[in-house]
C-alpha positions as CSV (number, residue, x, y, z in Angstrom):
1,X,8.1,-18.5,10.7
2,X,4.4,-18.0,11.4
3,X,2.5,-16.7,8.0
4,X,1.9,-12.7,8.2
5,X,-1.1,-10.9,10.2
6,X,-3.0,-9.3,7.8
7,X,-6.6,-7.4,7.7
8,X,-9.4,-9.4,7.9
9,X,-11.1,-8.2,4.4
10,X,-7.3,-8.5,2.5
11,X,-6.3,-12.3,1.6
12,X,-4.7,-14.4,-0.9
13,X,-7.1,-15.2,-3.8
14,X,-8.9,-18.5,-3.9
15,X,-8.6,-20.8,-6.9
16,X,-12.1,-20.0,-7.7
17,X,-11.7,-16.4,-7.7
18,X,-9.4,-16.0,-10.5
19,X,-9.4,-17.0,-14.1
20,X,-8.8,-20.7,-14.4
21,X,-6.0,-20.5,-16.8
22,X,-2.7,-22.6,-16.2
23,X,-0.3,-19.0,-15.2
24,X,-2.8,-17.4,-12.7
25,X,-3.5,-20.8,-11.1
26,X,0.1,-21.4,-11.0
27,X,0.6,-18.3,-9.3
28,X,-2.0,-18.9,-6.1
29,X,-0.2,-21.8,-5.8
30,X,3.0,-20.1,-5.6
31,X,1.1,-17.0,-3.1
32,X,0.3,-19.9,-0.8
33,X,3.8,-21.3,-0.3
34,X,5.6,-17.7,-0.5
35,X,7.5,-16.3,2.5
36,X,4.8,-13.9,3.5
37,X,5.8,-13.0,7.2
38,X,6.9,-10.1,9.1
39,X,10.5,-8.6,8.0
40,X,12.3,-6.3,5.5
41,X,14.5,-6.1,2.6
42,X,16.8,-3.5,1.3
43,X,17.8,-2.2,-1.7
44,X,20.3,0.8,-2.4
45,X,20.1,3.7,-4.7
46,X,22.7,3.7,-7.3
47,X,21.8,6.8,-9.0
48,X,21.6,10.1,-8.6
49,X,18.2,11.0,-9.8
50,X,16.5,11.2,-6.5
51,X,18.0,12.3,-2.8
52,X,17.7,9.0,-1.0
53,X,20.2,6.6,0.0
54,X,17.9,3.3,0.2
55,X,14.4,1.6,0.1
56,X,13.1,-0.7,2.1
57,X,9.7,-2.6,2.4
58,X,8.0,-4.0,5.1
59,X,6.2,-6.7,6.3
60,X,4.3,-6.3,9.8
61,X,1.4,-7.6,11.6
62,X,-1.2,-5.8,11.1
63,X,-2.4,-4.8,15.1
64,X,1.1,-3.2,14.4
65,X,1.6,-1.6,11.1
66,X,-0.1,1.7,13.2
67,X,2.5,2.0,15.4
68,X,5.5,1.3,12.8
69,X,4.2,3.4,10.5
70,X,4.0,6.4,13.4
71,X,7.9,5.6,14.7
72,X,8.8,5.9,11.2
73,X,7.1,9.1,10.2
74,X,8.7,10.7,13.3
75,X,12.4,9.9,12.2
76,X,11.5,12.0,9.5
77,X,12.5,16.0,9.1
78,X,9.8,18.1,11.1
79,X,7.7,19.4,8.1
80,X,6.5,17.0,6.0
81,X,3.2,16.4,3.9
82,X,0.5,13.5,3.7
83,X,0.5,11.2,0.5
84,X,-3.5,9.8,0.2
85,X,-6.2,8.2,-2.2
86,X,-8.1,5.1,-3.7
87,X,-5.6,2.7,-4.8
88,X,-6.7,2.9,-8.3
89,X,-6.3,6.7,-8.5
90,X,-3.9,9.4,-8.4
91,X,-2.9,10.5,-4.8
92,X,-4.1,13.6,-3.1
93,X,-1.2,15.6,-1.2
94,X,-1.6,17.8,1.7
95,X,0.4,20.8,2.4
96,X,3.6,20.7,4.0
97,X,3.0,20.8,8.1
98,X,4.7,19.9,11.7
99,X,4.9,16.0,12.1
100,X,3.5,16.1,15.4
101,X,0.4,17.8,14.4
102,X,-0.3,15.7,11.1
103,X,0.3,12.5,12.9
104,X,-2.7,13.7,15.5
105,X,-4.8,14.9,12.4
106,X,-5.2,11.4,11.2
107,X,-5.1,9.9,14.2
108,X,-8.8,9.5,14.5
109,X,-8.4,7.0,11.0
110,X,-5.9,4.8,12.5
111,X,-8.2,1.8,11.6
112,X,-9.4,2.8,8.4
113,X,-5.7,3.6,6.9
114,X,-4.0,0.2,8.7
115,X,-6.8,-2.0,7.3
116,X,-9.3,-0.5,4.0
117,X,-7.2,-2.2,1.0
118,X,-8.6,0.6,-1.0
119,X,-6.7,3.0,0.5
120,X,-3.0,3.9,0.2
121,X,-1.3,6.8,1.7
122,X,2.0,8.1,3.3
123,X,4.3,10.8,4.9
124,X,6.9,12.6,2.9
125,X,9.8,15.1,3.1
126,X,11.5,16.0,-0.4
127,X,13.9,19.0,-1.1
128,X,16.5,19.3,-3.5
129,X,19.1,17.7,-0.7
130,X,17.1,14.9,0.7
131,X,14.0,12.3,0.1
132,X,12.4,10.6,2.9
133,X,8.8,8.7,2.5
134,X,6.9,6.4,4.3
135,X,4.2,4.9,2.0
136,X,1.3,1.9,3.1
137,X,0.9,0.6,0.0
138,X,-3.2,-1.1,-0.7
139,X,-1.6,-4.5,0.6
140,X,-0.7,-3.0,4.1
141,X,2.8,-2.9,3.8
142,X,5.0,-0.2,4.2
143,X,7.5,1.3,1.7
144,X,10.1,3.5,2.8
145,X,12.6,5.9,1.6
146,X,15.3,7.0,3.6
147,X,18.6,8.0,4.2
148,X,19.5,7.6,7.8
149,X,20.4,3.5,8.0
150,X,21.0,3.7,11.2
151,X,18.3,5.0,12.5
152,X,16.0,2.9,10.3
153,X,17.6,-0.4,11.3
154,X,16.9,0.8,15.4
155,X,13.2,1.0,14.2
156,X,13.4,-1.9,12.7
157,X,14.7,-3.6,16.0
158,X,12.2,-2.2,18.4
159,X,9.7,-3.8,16.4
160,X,11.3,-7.2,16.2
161,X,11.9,-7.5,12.7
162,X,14.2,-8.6,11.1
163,X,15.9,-8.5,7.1
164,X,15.1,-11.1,5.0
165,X,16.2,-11.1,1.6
166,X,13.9,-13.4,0.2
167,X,10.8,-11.9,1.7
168,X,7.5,-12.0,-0.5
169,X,4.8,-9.6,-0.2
170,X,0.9,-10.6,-0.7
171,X,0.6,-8.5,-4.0
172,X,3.0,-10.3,-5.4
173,X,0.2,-12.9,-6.0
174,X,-3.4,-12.7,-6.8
175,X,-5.2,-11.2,-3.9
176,X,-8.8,-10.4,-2.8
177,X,-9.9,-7.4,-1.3
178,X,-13.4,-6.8,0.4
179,X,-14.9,-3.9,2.0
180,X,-13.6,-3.0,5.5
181,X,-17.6,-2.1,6.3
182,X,-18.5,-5.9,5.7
183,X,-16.5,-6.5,8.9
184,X,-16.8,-3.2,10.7
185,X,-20.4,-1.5,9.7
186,X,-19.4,1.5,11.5
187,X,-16.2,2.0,9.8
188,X,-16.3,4.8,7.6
189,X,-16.0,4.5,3.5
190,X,-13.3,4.7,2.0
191,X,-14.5,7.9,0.1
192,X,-15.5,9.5,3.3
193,X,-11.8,8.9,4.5
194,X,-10.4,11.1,1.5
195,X,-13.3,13.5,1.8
196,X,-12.7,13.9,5.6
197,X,-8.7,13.9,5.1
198,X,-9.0,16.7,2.1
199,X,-11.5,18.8,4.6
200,X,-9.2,18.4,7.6
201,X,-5.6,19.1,6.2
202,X,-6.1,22.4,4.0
């Protein structure tokens, strides 16, 4: 299977780009051979901590982790709240608001939140009865929660992918992430993104 589309500033670290010690070298060696392509794997809850029935992750080419990301946010319930922040901190959420209408709130960052490494976010629905999230984690692949298999595994269909168990996903391994602007000047920052998400969804 073809290697996985990913941004164009998010890649698989080079030798020279990480400590040269014997375990980290090891391990670009191991990111370069890993099954790093489009698919999914499944895992199931077993407890009873949290109101979900599975978890998934996701591997899809980037020109379409946009319009994955949107078919699974509307399986969700019809309120729901955005998940969003810099990787390295803790995540901003918005209030609770129709699907419809947060989906064309961000719609306008499509490019920034499918490709800025720096940026994670998600949708989410939690009561006491039921979990459902979609998450893009900083390596551009999506992690969901759900409970509706069914539905999910129709998703996954339209999109052509398929479940793999022994999938691999790029932070898994050493990676390197650059600036989205060093590829796209007129992208906006990924500061500006929160900034602009935190004014637009109060």
């Amino acid at each position: 299977m073809k290697k996985l589309e990913l941004p164009v500033n998010i890649r698989l670290a080079r030798n020279d780009e990480v400590p040269n010690e014997a375990n980290v070298q090891e391990h670009i060696l191991e990111g370069q051979d890993a099954n790093i392509v489009e698919g999914y794997r499944i895992s199931y809850n077993t407890t009873a901590d949290l109101p979900f029935t599975f978890f998934s992750e996701i591997n899809v080419d980037n020109h379409n982790l946009w319009n994955l990301f949107q078919s699974l946010v509307l399986s969700l319930p019809k309120q729901v709240c955005l998940i969003y922040g810099h990787s390295d901190s803790e995540p901003n959420y918005s209030a609770y608001r129709d699907k419809h209408s947060l989906l064309e709130k961000i719609q306008q960052y499509s490019k920034e939140l499918s490709m800025d490494g720096f940026l994670e976010f998600g949708v989410l629905y939690h009561d006491e009865m039921l979990l459902n999230e979609v998450f893009v984690k900083k390596g551009k692949y999506i992690q969901y929660w759900g409970t509706n298999m069914e539905s999910f595994v129709s998703i996954m269909r339209d999109y052509s992918l398929h479940h793999i168990e022994n999938l691999n996903f790029i932070d898994e391994f050493p990676v390197t992430t650059e600036s989205l602007s060093l590829y796209y000047p007129e992208i906006l920052r990924t500061e500006d993104i929160i900034d602009n998400l935190q004014r637009d969804l109060r």
